[in-house]
VOGU-3710 file (C-alpha; in Angstrom, 3 decimals, decimal comma):
1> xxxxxxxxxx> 161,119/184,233/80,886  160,360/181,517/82,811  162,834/178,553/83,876  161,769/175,180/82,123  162,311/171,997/83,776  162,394/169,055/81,390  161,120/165,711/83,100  163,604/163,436/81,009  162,448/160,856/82,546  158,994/158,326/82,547
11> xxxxxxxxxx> 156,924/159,125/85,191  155,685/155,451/86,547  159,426/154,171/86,043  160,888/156,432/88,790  163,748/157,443/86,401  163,939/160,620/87,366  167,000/161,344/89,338  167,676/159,239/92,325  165,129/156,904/93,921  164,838/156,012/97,976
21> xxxxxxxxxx> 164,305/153,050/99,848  160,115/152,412/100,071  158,888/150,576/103,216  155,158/149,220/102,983  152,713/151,621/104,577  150,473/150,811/107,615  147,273/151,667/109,025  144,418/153,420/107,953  143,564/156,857/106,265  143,679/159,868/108,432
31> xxxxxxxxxx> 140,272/162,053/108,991  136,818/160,791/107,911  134,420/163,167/106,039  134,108/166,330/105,017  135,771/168,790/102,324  139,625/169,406/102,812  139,407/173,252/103,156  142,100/176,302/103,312  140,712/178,905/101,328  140,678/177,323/97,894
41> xxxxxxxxxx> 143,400/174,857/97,959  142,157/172,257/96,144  143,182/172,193/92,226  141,178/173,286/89,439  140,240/170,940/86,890  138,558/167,447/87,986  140,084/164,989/90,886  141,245/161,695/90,374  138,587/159,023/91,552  138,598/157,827/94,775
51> xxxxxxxxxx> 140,241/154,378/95,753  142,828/154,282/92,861  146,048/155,030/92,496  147,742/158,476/92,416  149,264/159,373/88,728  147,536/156,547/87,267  144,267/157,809/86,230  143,246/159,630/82,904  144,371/162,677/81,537  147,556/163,960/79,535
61> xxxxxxxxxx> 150,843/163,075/80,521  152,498/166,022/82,241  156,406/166,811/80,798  157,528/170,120/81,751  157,309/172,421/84,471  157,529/176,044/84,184  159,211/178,097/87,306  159,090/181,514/87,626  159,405/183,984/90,154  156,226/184,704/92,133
71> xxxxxxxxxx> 157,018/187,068/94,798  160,524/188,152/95,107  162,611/189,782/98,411  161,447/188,039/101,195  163,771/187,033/104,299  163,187/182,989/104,850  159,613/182,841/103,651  158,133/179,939/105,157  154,351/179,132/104,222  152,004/180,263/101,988
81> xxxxxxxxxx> 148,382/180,335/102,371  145,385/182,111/100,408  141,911/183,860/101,495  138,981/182,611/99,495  139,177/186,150/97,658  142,455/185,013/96,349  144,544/186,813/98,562  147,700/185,642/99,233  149,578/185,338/102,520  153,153/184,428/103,553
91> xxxxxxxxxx> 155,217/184,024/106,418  158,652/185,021/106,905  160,675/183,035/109,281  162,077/186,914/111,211  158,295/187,887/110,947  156,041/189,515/109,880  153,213/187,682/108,054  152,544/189,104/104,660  148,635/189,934/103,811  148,921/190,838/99,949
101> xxxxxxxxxx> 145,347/192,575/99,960  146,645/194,499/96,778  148,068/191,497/94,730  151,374/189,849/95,086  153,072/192,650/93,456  151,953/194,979/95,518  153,231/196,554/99,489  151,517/194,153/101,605  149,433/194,725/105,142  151,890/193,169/107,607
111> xxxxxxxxxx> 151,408/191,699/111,312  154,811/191,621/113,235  153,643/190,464/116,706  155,990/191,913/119,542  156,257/188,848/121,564  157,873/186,918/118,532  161,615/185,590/118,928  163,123/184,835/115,736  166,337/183,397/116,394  167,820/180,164/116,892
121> xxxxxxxxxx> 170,028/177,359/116,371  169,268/176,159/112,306  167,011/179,181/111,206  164,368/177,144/113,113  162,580/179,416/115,658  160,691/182,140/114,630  157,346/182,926/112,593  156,616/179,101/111,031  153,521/177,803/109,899  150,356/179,497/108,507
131> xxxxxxxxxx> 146,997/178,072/107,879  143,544/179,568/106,281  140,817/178,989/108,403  138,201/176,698/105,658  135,065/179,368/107,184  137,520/182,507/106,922  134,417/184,288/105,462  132,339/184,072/108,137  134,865/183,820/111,109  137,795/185,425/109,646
141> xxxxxxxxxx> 140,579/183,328/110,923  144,052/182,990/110,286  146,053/180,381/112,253  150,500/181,096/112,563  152,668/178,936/114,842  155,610/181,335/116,401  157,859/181,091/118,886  157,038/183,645/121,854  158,501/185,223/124,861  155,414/186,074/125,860
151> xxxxxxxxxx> 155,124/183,738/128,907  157,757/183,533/131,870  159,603/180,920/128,951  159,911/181,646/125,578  157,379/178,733/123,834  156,349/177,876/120,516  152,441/178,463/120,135  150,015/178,458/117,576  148,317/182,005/117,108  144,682/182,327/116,085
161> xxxxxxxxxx> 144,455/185,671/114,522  140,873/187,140/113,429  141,465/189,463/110,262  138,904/191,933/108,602  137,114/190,091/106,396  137,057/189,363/102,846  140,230/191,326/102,231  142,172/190,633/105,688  143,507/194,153/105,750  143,388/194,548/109,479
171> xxxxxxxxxx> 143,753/192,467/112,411  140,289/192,468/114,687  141,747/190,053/117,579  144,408/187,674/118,660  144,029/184,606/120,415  146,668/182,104/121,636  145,342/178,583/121,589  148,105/176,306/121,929  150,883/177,833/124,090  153,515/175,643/126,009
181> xxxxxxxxxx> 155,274/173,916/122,786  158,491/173,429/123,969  161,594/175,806/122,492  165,195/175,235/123,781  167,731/176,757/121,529  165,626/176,973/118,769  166,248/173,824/116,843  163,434/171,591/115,919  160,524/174,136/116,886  158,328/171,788/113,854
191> xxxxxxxxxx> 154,923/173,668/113,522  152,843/172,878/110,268  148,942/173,311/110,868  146,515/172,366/108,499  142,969/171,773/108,283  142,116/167,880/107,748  139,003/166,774/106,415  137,313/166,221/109,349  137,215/170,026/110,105  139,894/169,474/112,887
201> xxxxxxxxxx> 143,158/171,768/112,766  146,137/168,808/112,978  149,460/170,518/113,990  152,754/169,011/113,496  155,043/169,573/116,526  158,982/169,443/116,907  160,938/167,903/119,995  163,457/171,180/120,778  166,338/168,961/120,345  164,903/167,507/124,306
211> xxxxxxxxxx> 165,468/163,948/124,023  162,443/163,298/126,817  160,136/165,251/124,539  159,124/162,309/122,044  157,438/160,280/124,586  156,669/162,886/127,332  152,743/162,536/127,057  152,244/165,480/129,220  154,523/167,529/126,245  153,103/168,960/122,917
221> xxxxxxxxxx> 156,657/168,427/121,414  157,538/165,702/118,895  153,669/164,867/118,374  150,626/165,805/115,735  148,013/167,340/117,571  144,346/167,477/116,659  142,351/170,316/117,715  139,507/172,395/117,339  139,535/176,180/116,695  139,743/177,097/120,156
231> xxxxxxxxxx> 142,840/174,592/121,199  140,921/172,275/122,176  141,528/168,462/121,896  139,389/166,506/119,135  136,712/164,457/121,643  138,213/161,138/119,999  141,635/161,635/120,032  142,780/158,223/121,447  145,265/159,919/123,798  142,539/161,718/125,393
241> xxxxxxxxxx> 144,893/164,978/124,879  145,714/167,230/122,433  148,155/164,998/120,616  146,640/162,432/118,242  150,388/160,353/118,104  154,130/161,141/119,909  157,348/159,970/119,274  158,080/162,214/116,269  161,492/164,427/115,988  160,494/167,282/113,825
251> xxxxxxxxxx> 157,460/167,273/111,251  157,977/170,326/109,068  154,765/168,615/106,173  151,576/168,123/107,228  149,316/167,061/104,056  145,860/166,007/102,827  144,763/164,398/99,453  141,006/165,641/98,636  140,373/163,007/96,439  140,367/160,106/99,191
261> xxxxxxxxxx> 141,265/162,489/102,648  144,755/160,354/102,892  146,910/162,266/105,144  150,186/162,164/105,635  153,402/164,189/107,513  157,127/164,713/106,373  159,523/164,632/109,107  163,116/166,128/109,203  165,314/163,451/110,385  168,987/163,416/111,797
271> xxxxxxxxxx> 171,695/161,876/110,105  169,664/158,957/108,936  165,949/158,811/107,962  163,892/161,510/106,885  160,214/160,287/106,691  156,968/159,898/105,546  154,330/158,847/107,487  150,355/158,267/107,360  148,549/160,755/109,449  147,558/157,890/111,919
281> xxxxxxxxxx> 146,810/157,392/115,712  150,258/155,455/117,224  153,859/155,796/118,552  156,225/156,297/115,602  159,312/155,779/117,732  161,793/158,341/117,894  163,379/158,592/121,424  166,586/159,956/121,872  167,996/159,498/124,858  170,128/159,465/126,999
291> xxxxxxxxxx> 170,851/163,366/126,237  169,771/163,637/123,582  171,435/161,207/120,784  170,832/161,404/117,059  172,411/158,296/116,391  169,085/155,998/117,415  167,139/154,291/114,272  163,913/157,386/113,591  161,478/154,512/114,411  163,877/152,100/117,179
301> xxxxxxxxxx> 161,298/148,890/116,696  163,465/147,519/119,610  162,518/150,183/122,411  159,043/149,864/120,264  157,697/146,948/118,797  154,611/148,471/118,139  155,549/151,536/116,641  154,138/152,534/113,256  156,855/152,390/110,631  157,149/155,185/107,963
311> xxxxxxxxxx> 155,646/154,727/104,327  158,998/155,950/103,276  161,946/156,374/104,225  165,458/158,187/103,376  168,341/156,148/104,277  171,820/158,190/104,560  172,148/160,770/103,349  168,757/162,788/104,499  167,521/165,003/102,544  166,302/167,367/104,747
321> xxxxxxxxxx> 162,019/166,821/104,400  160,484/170,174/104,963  156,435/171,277/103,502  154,524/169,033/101,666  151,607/169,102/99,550  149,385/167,009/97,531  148,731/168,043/93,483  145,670/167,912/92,419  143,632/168,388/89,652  142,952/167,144/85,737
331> xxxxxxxxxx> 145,799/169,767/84,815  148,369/168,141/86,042  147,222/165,370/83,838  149,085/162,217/85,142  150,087/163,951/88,137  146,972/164,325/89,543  147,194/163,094/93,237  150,907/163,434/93,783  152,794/164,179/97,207  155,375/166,946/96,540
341> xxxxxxxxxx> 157,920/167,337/99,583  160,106/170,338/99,679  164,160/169,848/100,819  166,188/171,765/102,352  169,447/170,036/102,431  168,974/168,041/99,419  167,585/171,529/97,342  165,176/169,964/95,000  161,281/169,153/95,085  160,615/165,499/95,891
351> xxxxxxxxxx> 157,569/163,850/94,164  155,895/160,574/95,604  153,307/158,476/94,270  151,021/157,917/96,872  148,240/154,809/96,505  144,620/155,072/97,845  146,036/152,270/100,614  148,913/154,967/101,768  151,945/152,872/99,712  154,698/154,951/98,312
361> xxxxxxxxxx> 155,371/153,336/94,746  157,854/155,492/92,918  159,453/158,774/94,247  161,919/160,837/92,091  163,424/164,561/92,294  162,685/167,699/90,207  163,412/171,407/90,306  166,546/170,808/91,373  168,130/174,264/90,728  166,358/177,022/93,284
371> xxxxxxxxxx> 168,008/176,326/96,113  166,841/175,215/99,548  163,118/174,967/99,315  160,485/175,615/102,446  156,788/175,306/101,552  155,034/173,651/98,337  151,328/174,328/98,350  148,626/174,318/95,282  147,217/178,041/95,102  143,390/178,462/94,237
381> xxxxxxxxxx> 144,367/178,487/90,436  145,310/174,857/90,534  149,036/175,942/90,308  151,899/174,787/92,602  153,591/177,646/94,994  156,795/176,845/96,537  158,897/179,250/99,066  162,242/179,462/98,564  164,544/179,489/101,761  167,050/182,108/100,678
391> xxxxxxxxxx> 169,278/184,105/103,109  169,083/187,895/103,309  166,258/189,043/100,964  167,175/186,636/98,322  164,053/184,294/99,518  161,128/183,902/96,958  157,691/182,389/96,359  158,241/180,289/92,846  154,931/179,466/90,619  155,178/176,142/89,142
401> xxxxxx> 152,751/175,194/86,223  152,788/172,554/84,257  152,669/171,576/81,337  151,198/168,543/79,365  151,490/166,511/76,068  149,833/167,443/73,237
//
């Protein structure tokens, strides 16, 4: 039997549970053209139409959601990804990563590379992000960020891994195309890649707890890159490197909204100010130094008066901002566009209302009773898949479906 969340609460009133301090969102939309691909992310059912507002368009108003268990005695699973057959794939923070060529029931095919180091201050270091390549049928690419001891220093590094195609039951070849992400004791190793629309892999990168890191140009740490299959920096990056904008402390979300190709990141903060923040070419100001102190404002407008200020923004206490994922689809009814934000800290699901122009307008909790969460991400059926941080092998991947008024 599933678990039933009631929304008590009216959607476009923000009732539900408690709502954050908004700030006003600035610059433009990330990524130009092109389909948002990852092996059949995008929801089934209709999207909402381009240039309006999330949650306001037609369709049913959606009042429940039904949770249940998905896959069941995993160790820190941390992403979630699917082939274009429908297979799914997870990570688990300890390795390996989890090809369920026989359903997600079944023993799965597992890669457990040797060079991985899972260990670390905060859970942090270890197997991390995982991403679909959009042309997996033809090229058969699967992209994981790890931290390695591979090198002559242990580094965090995105893997490109080529698997047999369709059913990705073996691996054919490995490639390393980002290496050199900095790892200290573990903490704040970031490392969320996803394809954007404009057929670029975008990579959000931690700082390693280095307080330098931020605004080192010459360091992938505490940046979003934007790269091409092979590692390689997008031509027009306006750094002329592989980062696309720096001063960031640890983006765990990287997200894209099909509908309109509005990206955005969600970025862990310290003690004050967890984040949201348009996927945009800038400074966002985090720089933490001397030493490395956690007491500085997220984005320090004094240091920076040009920095790009966050769409939203947590206040004290944080809540911990960890995957994120935009909901679409005409089954979600009046949810259809949403941002969904897993937290850790804060154990719940956060839901934003995004506009076309890249405003927050109403945020509010739900599922608030699973424990720390990891990853949300909409599965080729349209439904919501969210990995469950627990300890041991208590961790699980949690369907979420909705349901609508009659």
């Amino acid at each position: 039997m599933g678990l039933r969340i009631f929304l008590v609460c009216a959607f476009l009133l923000g009732a539900c549970g408690e709502s954050t301090s908004n700030t006003d969102g600035t610059g433009g939309n990330a990524g130009a053209g092109g389909d948002a691909g990852s092996g059949g992310m995008a929801g089934a059912g209709g999207m909402a139409g381009a240039g309006g507002d999330a949650g306001s368009g037609g369709g049913n108003t959606l009042v429940d959601l039904d949770v249940t268990p998905f896959i069941s005695g995993l160790n820190k699973p941390w992403d979630i990804a699917w082939l274009p057959n429908g297979t799914v794939l997870v990570t688990e923070r300890s390795g390996p990563l989890n090809v369920y060529v026989d359903g997600a029931d079944s023993t799965p095919f597992t890669i457990t590379p040797i060079d991985l180091v899972a260990k670390g201050a905060g859970d942090e270091g270890g197997m991390l992000g995982l991403e679909v390549d959009p042309d997996f049928a033809n090229n058969g690419y699967v992209y994981v960020c790890m931290a390695s001891d591979a090198g002559t220093a242990t580094d965090v590094r995105l893997v490109r891994y080529e698997l047999q195609t369709p059913t990705g039951d073996s691996v054919v070849d490995r490639t390393d195309i980002v290496t050199g992400m900095p790892y200290s004791s573990g903490r704040h190793s970031g490392c969320r890649p996803r394809f954007g629309p404009d057929g670029y892999l975008w990579v959000g990168t931690g700082d390693a707890a280095i307080g330098t890191t931020p605004q080192d140009d010459d360091s992938l740490g505490g940046k979003v890159l934007r790269i091409d299959r092979d590692g390689i920096a997008a031509t027009d990056n306006p750094s002329g490197k592989r980062w696309f904008s720096k001063g960031h402390r640890n983006i765990q979300g990287m997200a894209f909204r099909a509908s309109d190709d509005l990206g955005v990141s969600a970025e862990h903060g310290p003690s004050i100010d967890d984040e949201v923040n348009l996927l945009v070419a800038g400074n966002f100001g985090w720089d933490p130094v001397p030493g490395y102190t956690e007491s500085v404002p997220m984005t320090d407008l004094v240091a920076f008066p040009d920095a790009i200020e966050a769409i939203w923004s947590s206040g004290s206490p944080t809540l911990a901002l960890s995957g994120a994922t935009f909901i679409e689809g005409s089954q979600w009814g009046d949810w259809d566009g949403i941002l969904a934000v897993a937290t850790l800290k804060a154990a719940h699901l956060h839901i934003y209302v995004v506009s076309a122009e890249g405003e927050v307008t109403d945020d509010f909790r739900v599922i608030e009773d699973q424990g720390r969460l990891r990853s949300p991400r909409q599965g080729p059926d349209g439904l919501l898949y969210i990995t469950n941080d627990g300890g041991g092998s208590g961790g699980e991947v949690l369907q979420v479906s909705p349901v609508l008024s009659p």
